[in-house]
C-alpha positions in Angstrom: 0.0 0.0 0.0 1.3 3.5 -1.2 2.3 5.6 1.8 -0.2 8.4 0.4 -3.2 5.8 0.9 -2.0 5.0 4.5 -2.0 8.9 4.9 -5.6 9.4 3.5 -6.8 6.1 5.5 -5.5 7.2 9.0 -7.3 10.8 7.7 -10.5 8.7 7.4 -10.8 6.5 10.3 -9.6 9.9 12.6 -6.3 8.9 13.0 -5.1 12.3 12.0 -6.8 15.0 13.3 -6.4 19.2 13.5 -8.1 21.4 16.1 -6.5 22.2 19.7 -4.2 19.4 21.4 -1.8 19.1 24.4 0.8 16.8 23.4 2.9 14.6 25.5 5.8 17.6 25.8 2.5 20.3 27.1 2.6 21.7 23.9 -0.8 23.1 21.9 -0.9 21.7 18.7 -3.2 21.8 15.5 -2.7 18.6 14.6 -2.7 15.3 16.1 -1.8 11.6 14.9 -2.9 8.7 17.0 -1.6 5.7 14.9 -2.9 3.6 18.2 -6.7 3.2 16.2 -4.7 1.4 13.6 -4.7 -1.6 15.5 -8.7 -1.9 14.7 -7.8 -2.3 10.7 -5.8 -5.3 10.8 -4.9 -4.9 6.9 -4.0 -1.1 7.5 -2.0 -2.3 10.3 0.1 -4.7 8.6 0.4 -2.1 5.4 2.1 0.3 7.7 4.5 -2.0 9.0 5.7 -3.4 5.8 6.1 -0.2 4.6 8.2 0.5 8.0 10.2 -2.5 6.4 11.1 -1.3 3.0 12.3 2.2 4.6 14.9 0.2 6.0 15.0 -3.0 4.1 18.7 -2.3 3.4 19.9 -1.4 6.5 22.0 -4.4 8.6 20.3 -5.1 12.2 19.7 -8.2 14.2 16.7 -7.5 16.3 14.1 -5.1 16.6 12.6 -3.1 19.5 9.1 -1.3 19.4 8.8 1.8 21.7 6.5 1.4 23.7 3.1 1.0 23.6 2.1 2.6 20.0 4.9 0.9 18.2 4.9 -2.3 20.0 2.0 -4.2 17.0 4.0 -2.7 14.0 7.3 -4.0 15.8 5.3 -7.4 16.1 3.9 -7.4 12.8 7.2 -6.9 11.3 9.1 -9.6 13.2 6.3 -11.9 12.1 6.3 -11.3 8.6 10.1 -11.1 8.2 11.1 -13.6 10.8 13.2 -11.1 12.9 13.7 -11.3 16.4 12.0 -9.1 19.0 12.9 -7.9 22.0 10.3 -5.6 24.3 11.6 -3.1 26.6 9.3 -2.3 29.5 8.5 0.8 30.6 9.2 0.2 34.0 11.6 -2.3 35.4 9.8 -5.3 37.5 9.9 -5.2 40.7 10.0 -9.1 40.8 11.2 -12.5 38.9 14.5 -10.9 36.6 13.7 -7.7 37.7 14.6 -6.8 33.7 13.8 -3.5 31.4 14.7 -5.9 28.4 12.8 -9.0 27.6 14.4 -11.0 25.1 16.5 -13.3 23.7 19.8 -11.0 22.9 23.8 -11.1 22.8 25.6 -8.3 23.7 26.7 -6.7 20.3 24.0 -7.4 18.2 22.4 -4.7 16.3 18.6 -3.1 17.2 16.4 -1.3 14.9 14.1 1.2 16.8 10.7 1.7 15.5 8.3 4.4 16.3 5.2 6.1 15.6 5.4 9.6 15.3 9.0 11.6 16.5 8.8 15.2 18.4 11.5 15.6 20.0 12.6 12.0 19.9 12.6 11.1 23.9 10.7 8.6 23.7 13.6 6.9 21.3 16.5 7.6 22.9 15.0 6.3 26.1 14.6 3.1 24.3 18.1 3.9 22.7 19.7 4.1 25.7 18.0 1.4 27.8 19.7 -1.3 24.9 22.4 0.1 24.9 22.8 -0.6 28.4 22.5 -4.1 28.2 25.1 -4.1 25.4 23.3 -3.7 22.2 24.2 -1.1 19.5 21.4 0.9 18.3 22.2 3.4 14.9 19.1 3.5 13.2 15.4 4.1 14.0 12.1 4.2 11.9 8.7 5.9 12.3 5.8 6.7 10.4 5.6 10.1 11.4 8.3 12.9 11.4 6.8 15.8 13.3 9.8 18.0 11.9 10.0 19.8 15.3 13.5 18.8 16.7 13.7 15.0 16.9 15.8 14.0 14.3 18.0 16.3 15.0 18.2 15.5 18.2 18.6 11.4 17.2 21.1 12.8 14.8 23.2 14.4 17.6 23.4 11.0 19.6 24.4 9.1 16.7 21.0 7.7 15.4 19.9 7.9 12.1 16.3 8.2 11.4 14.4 7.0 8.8 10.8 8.7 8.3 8.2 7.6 5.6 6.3 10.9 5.9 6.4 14.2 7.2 3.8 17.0 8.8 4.5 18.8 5.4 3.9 15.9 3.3 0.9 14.9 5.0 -1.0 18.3 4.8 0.2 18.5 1.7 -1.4 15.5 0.6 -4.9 16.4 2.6 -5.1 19.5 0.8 -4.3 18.4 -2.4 -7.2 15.8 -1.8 -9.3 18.8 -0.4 -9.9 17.2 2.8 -8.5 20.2 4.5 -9.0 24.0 3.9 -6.3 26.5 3.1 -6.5 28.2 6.5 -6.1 24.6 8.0 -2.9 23.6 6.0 -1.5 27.4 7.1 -2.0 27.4 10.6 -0.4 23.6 10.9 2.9 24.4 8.7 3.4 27.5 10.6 3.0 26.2 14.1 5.3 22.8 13.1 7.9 25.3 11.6 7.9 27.7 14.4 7.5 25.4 17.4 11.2 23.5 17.8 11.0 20.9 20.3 14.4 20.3 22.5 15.1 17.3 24.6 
């Protein structure tokens, strides 16, 4: 599935959205994407996810590791499809059994892709970035769906990750206006505020 009928599909079911939101970092923002209602489309869901794949089909990696939570079923459907080992990192180390942040099947050394969602500022990765590395695994590349152009990659970039983005902000407002499933005024107000509204760690 072309990434511009994932776009217009998400659009559709109300996965992306414009009006007034806070966003994890307390920021007001026009627009909002919550890729989390993809997991009701089983067929969308496994779409994105291979398309998550062919971003970084050529890329060398061992394992990968799905941010948690939003990432975690494209992670899965990935691993499944491909055969690729996945590892889950929790959000929270147990407090009991292993008492692990890492729940896997790993060797120090190995190489982890990262997938994501949608990047900010990129926290949320480089928390997951540095939790593996901890435990010994190298991490240089991540992948998301959406690129909110406000900071992240730069901030990945900085750290020594490389990220790999099948869309951007601009592309997808582009594309909804193109369609005419957004107004002028709409498109305006969301390239300003992404352009204007840099996001630092």
């Amino acid at each position: 599935m072309h990434i511009d009928t994932i776009i217009l599909q998400l659009f559709e079911m109300g996965a992306i959205r414009f009006g007034q939101f806070t966003l994890k970092s307390g920021i007001s923002s026009p627009i909002y994407i919550d890729l989390r209602l993809s997991i009701c489309n089983p067929k969308l869901l496994i779409s994105i996810a291979e398309a998550l794949y062919s971003r970084v089909a050529n890329i060398s990696f061992d394992l990968l590791c799905g941010v948690p939570y939003t990432a975690l079923p494209f992670a899965t459907a990935i691993s499944i499809q491909h055969l690729i080992p996945l590892i889950l990192r929790r959000k929270e180390k147990k407090e009991y059994g292993t008492g692990k942040l890492i729940e896997g099947i790993f060797s120090a050394g190995q190489r982890c892709l990262i997938i994501e969602d949608v990047i900010t500022s990129g926290s949320s990765i480089l928390e997951t970035a540095q939790s593996l590395i901890e435990v010994g695994l190298i991490v240089t590349d991540a992948v998301v769906l959406v690129n909110r152009e406000q900071g992240g990659e730069k901030n990945l970039t900085e750290r020594g990750i490389q990220l790999h983005s099948l869309c951007t902000i601009s592309s997808i407002v582009a594309l909804l206006k193109e369609k005419k499933k957004i107004d002028e005024k709409t498109a305006k107000a969301t390239l300003d505020f992404i352009h204007n509204t840099q996001v630092t760690r």
